[in-house]
C-alpha positions as CSV (number, residue, x, y, z in Angstrom):
1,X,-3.5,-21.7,-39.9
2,X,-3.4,-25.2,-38.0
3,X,-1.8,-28.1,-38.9
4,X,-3.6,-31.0,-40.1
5,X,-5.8,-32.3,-36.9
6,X,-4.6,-29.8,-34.9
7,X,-6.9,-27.2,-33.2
8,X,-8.1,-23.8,-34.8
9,X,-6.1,-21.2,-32.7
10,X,-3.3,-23.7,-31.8
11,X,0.4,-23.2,-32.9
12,X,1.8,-26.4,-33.5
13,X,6.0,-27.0,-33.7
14,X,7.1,-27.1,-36.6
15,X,9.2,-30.4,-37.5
16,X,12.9,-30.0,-37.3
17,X,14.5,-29.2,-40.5
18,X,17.1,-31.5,-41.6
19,X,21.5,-29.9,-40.7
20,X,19.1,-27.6,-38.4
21,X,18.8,-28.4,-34.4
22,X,15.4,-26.9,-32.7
23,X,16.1,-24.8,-29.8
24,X,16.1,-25.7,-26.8
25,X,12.7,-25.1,-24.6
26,X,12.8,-21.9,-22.4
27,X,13.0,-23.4,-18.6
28,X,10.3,-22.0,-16.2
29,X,12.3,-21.3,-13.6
30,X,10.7,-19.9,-9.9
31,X,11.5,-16.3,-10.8
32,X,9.1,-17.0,-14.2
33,X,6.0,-17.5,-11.6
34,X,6.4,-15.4,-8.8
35,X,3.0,-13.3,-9.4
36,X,3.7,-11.6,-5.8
37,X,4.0,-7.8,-6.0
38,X,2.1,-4.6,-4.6
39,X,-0.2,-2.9,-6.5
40,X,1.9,-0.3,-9.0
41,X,4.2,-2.3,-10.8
42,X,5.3,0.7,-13.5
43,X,5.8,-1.7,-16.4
44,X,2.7,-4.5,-16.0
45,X,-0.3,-3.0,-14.1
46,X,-1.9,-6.2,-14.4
47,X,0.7,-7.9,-13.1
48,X,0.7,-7.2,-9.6
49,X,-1.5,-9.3,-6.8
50,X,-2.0,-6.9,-3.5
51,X,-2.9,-3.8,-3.7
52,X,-0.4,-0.6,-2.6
53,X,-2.4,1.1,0.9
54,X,-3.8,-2.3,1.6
55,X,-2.9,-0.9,5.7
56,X,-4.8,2.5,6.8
57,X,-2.4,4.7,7.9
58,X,0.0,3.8,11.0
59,X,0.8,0.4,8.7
60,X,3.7,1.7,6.6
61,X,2.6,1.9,3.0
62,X,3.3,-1.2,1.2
63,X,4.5,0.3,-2.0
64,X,8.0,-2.1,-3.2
65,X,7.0,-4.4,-6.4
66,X,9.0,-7.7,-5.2
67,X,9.7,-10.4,-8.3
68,X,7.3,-10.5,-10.8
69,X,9.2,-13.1,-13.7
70,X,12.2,-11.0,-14.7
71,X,16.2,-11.4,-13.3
72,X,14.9,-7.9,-12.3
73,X,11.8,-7.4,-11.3
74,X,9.3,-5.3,-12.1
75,X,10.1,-1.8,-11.2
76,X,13.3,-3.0,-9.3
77,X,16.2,-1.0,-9.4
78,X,20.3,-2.2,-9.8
79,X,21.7,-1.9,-6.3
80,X,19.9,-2.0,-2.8
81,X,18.3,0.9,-2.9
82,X,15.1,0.4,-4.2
83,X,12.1,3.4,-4.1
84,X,11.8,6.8,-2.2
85,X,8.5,8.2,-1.8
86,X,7.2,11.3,-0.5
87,X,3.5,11.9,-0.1
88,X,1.6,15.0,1.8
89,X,-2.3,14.6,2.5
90,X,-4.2,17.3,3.6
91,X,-7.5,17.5,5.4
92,X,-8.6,21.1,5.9
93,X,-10.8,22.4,8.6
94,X,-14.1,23.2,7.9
95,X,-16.5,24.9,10.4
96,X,-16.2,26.7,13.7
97,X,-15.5,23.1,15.0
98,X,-13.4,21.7,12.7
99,X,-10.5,19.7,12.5
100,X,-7.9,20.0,10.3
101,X,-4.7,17.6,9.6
102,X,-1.8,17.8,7.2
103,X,0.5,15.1,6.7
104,X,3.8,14.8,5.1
105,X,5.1,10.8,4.8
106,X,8.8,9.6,3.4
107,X,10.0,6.5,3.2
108,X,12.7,4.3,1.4
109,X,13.1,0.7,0.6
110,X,16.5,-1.3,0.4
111,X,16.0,-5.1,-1.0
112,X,17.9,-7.2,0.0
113,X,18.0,-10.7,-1.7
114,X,18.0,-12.9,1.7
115,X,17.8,-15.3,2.0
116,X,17.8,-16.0,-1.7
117,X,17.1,-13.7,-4.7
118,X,13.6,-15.5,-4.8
119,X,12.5,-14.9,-1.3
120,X,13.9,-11.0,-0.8
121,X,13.8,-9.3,2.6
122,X,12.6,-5.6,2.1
123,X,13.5,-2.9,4.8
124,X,11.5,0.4,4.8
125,X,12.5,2.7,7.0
126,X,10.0,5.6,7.3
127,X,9.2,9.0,8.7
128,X,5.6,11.3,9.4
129,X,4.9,14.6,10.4
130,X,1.5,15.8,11.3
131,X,0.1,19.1,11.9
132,X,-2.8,19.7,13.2
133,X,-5.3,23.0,13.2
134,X,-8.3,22.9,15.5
135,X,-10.2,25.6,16.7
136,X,-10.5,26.7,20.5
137,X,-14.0,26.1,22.5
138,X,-15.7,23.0,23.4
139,X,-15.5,21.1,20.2
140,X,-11.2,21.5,20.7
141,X,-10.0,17.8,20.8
142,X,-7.0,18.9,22.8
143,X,-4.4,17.6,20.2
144,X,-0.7,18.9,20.2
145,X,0.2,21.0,16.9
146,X,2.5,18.3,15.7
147,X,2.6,14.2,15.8
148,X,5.1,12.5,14.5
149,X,5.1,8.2,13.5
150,X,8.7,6.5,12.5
151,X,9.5,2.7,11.7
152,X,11.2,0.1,10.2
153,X,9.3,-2.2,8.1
154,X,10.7,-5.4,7.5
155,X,9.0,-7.3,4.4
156,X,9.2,-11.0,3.4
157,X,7.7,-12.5,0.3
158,X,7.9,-16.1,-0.4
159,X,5.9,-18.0,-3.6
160,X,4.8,-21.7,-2.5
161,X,4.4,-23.9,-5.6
162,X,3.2,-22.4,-9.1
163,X,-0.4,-20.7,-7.3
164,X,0.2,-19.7,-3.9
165,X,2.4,-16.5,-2.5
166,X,2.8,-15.5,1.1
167,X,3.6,-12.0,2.4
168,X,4.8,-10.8,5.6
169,X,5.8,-8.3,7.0
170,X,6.6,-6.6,11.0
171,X,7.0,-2.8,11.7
172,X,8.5,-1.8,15.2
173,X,7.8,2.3,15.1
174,X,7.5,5.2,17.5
175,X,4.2,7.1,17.3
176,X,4.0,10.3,20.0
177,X,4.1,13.9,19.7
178,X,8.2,13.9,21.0
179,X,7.0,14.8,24.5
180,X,5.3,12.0,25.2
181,X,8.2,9.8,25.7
182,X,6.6,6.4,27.6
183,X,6.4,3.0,26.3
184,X,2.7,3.6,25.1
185,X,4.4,5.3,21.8
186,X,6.3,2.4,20.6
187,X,3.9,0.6,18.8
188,X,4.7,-3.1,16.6
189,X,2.7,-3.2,13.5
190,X,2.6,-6.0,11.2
191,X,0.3,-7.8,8.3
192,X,0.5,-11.4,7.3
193,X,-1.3,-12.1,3.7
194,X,-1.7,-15.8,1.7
195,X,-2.4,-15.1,-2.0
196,X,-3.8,-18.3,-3.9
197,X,-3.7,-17.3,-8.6
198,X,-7.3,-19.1,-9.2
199,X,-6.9,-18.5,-13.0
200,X,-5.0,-15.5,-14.5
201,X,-7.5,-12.6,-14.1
202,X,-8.5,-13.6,-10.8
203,X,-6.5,-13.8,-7.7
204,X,-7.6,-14.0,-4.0
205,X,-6.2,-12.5,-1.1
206,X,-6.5,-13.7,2.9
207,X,-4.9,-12.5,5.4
208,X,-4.4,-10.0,8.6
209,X,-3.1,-6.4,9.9
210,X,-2.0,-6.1,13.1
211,X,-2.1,-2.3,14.0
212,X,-1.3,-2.4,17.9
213,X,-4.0,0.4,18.1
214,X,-6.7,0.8,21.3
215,X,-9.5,1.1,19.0
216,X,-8.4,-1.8,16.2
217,X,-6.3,-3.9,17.3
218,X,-6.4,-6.3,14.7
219,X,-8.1,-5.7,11.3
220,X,-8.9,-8.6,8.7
221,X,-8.1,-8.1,5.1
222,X,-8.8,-9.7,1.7
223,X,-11.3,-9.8,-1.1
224,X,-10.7,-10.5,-5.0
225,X,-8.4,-9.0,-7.3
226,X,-10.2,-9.1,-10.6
227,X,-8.4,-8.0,-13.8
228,X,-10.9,-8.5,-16.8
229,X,-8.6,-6.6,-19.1
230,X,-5.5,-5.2,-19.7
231,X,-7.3,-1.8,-18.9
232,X,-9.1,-2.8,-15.9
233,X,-8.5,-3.7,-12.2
234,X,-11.3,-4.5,-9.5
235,X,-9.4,-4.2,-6.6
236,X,-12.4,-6.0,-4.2
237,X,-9.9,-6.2,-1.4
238,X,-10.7,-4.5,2.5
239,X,-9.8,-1.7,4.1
240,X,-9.1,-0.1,0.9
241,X,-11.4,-1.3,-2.1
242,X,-10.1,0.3,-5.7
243,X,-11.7,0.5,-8.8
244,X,-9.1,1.9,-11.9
245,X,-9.1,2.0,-15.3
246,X,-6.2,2.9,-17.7
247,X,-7.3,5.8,-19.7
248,X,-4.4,6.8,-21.3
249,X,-1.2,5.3,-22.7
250,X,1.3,6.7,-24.9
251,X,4.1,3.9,-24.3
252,X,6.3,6.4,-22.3
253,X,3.4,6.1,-19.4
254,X,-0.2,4.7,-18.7
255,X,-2.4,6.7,-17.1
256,X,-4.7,5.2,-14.5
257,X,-8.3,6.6,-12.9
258,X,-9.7,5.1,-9.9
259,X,-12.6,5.4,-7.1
260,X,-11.6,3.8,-3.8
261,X,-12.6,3.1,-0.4
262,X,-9.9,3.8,2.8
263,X,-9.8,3.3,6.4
264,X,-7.9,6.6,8.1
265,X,-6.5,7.3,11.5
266,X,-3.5,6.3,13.3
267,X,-2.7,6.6,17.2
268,X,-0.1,8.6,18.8
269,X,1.0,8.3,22.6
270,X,0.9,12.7,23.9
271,X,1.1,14.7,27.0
272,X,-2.4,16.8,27.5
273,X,-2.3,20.8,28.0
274,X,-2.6,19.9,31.3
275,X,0.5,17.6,31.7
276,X,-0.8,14.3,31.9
277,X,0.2,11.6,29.6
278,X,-2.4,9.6,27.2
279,X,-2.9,7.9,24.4
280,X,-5.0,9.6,21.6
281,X,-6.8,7.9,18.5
282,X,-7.9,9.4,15.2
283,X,-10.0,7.6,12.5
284,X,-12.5,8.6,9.7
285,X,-13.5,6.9,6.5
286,X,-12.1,8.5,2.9
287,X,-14.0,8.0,-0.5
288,X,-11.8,8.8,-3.2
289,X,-10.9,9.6,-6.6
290,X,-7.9,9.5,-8.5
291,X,-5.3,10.0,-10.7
292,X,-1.9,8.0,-11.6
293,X,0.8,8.3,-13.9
294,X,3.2,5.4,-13.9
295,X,6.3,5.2,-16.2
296,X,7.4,2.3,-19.0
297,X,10.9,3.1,-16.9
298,X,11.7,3.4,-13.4
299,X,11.6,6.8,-13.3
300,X,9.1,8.8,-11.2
301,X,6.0,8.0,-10.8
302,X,3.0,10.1,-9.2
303,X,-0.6,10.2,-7.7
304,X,-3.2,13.2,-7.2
305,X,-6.4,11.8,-5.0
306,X,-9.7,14.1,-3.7
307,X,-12.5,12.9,-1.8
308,X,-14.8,12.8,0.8
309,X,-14.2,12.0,5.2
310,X,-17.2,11.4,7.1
311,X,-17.2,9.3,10.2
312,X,-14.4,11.2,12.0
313,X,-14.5,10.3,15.5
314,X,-11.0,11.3,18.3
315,X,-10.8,9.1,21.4
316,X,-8.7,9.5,24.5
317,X,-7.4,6.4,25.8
318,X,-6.3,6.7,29.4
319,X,-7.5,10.3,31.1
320,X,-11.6,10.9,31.3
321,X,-11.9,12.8,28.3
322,X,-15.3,12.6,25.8
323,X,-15.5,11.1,22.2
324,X,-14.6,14.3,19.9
325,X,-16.4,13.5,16.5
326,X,-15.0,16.4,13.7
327,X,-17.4,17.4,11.6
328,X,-17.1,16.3,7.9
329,X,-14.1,17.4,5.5
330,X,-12.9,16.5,2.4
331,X,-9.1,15.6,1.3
332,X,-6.5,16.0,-1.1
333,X,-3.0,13.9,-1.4
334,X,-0.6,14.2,-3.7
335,X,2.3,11.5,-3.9
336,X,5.7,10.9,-6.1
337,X,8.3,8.1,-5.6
338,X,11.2,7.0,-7.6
């Protein structure tokens, strides 16, 4: 109950008692606001402000949960090392024509607190394998059987005042079938995001992905991040729009469903059958349901999506070859990081 002329709802302080001196108040340091994190922090799902896979593939996956108001934060880990994930996506071919590609993706990511504990540098190294099935005859795109992408990813997060966050982050890698071995495989990808907290169950998201690709070179990103409840997220946020609910909670874990939207493809730098030396570009679009566990500790965590790829379209860069356009598949990934 209120106090006298207070408000209904409003906890008033209590006078101090006499021999008794009140405590102190709790100071709000920077570490208390910092509302920065990617999407998947394991104790406070409606903590976090950009969304994990934010950057199609060939962007490292932004995965790390930087300071979110604890000493530790949110899903960080004592000592540098900070999350290894492994994830393996599979798109099976379908028809006479088909393309199929399997991917297997691991990364790691060391946090380091410079320059200050509040402003953390994050390094993810990373490595990819694809292999690829395609049938012979004229609908053969002409792909090696393997493609490979590695890179560093270098992260820095930064809150400005009590509302506004800032993310940014560069990726030098080497994309190429390991024949290939010009300058056209090193590729420097990068994103740049501002992040303004317009109340507490709405933040919105600006920003830019540089891909260093021949068919997107750069790619605008943003939208709203809507969190009506505890149990909700509306992830309205380009290239990768998500959708989740928790369905599920047992205080061990919460369970998470989603749909969501993606942008695939990535571009390597390969040698044709033929010996000449090109640039090759795959991209489709992925609708997608799924699955999530996350942990109330920071042990592992995983992810089971299916869905649909339509749009599928491979372009050579620098011989005269023809579009190659796939016909539809669906996919399946499965991912677990600690």
């Amino acid at each position: 109950m209120a106090a006298a002329g207070g408000v209904a709802g409003e906890v008033l302080p209590l006078p101090a008692t006499e021999g008794i001196a009140p405590l102190p108040p709790v100071e709000q340091g920077i570490l208390d606001r910092i509302r920065l994190a990617a999407l998947g922090d394991p104790q406070d799902l409606t903590e976090p402000l950009l969304p994990d896979d934010v950057a199609p593939p060939g962007q490292p996956p932004q995965e790390f949960e930087p300071p979110a108001g604890r000493k530790l934060p949110p899903g960080a880990k004592p000592g540098p090392l900070q999350q290894a994930i492994f994830t393996v996506t599979e798109l099976p071919r379908l028809g006479q024509d088909g393309l199929g590609l399997t991917t297997l993706d691991t990364s790691l990511t060391i946090g380091l607190p410079a320059p200050t504990v509040e402003s953390p540098l994050l390094l993810t190294p990373g490595f990819g394998t694809t292999f690829v099935d395609e049938a012979a005859g004229p609908g053969d795109p002409g792909l090696p059987a393997q493609l490979y992408e590695s890179w560093l990813q270098a992260r820095w997060l930064r809150k400005v005042g009590d509302r506004f966050g800032v993310d940014v982050a560069v990726a030098p890698g080497w994309y190429s079938d390991f024949v290939n071995d010009t300058p056209q495989a090193f590729r420097i990808t990068g994103h740049g995001f501002g992040a303004w907290e317009a109340r507490d169950d709405l933040r919105v998201v600006a920003g830019v992905i540089y891909l260093d690709r021949f068919d997107v070179n750069l790619l605008p990103a943003g939208g709203l991040l809507w969190t009506p409840t505890a149990a909700q997220r509306h992830e309205l946020i380009f290239p990768r729009p998500r959708l989740a609910w928790r369905v599920a909670d047992d205080g061990r874990s919460a369970r998470w469903a989603y749909l969501a939207g993606e942008f695939g493809g990535n571009q390597w730098a390969v040698r044709r059958d033929g010996g000449a030396r090109d640039v090759v570009v795959y991209h489709d679009y992925r609708l997608l349901v799924g699955w999530e566990r996350r942990p109330a500790d920071l042990g592992a965590s995983w992810r089971f999506e299916a869905g649909w790829v339509t749009g599928r379209l491979v372009e050579y860069y620098i011989t005269d070859t023809g579009d190659i356009r796939p016909p539809d598949t669906f996919v399946v990934r499965a991912g677990v990081w600690y």
